[in-house]
C-alpha positions in Angstrom: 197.5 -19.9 51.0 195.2 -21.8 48.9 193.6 -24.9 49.8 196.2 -27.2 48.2 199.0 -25.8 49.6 197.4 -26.2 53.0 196.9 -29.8 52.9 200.3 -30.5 51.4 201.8 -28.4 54.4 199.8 -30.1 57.1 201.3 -33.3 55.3 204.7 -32.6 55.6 204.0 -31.0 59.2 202.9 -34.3 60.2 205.9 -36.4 58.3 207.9 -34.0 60.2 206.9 -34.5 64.1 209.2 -36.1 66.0 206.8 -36.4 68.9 204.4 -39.2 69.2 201.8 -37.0 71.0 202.1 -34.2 69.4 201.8 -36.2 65.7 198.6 -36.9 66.7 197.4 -33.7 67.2 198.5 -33.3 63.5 196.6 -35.9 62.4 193.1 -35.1 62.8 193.5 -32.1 60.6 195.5 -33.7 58.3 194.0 -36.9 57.3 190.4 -38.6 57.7 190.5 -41.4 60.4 190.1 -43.9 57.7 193.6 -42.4 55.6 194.7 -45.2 53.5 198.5 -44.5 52.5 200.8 -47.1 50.0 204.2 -46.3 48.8 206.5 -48.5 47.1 208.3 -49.7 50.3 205.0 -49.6 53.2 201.5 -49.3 53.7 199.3 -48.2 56.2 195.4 -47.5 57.2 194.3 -45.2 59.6 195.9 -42.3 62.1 197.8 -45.1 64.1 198.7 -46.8 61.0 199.9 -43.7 59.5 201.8 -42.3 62.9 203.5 -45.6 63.1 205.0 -45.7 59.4 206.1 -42.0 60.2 208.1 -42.8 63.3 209.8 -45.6 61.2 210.6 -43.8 58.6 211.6 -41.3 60.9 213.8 -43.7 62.6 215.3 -44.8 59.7 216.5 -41.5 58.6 217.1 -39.7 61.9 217.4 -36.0 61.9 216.2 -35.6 58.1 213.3 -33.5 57.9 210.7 -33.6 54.6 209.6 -30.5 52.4 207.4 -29.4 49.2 209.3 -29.5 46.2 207.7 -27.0 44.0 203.7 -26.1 44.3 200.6 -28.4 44.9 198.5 -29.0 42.2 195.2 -30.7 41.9 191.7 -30.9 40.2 188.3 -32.0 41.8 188.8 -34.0 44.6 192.4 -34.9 43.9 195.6 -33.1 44.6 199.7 -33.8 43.2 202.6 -33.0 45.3 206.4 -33.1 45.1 208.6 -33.3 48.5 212.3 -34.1 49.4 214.1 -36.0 52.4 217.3 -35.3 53.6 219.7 -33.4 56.4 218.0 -30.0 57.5 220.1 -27.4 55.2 221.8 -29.9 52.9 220.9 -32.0 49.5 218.3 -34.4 49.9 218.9 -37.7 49.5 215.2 -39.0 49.1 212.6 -37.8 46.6 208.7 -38.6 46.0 205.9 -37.2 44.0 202.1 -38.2 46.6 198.5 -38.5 44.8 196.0 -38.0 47.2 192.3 -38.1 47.0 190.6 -34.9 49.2 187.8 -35.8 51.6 186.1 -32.8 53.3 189.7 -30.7 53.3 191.2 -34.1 54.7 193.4 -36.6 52.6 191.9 -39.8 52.5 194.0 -41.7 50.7 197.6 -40.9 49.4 199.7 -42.9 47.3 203.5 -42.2 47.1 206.2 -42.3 44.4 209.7 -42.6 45.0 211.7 -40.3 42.3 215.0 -40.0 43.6 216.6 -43.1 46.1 219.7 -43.6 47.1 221.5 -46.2 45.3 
């Protein structure tokens, strides 16, 4: 798996955690401690930052999980990803395309765009 992929899987393993405790763990590996994250709808700075707009979102759309769309790509210190939202096993009903800026294999700052919403 190459280095891009990596990080874009640790993302979406982190989106994905239901459990507050075990999120963290996901975290560190994931994301500096200073991750700066901004979509169109929220914004957040830091792990507990971060973990708390995930269990929103999460609660928002319970029982949808996240996954890549496509391949990661990137250059430098930069890295482009594509991932949907929806019911495990069905359509999903949310879309994004993330920019993140790499930091020692880490993101440290990603910022989201919103592709497909529902209307």
């Amino acid at each position: 798996m190459t280095e891009l992929n990596m990080i874009a899987e640790r993302y979406i393993a982190a989106w994905n955690e239901t459990d507050a405790a075990a999120r963290e763990t996901l975290l560190g590996p994931a994301f500096t401690a200073d991750i700066s994250y901004a979509d169109p709808v929220m914004e957040g700075e830091g792990h507990d930052g971060l973990s708390t707009l995930i269990a929103g979102v999460q609660q928002k759309f319970a029982g949808f999980r996240f996954s890549l769309k496509g391949t990661p790509d990137g250059f430098a210190d930069y890295i482009r990803f594509s991932w949907a939202l929806g019911p495990e096993g069905m359509e999903s009903v949310i879309e994004g395309t993330d920019v993140g800026i790499i930091k020692g294999g880490k993101l440290s700052m990603v910022r989201g765009f919103l592709d497909k919403v529902p209307g």
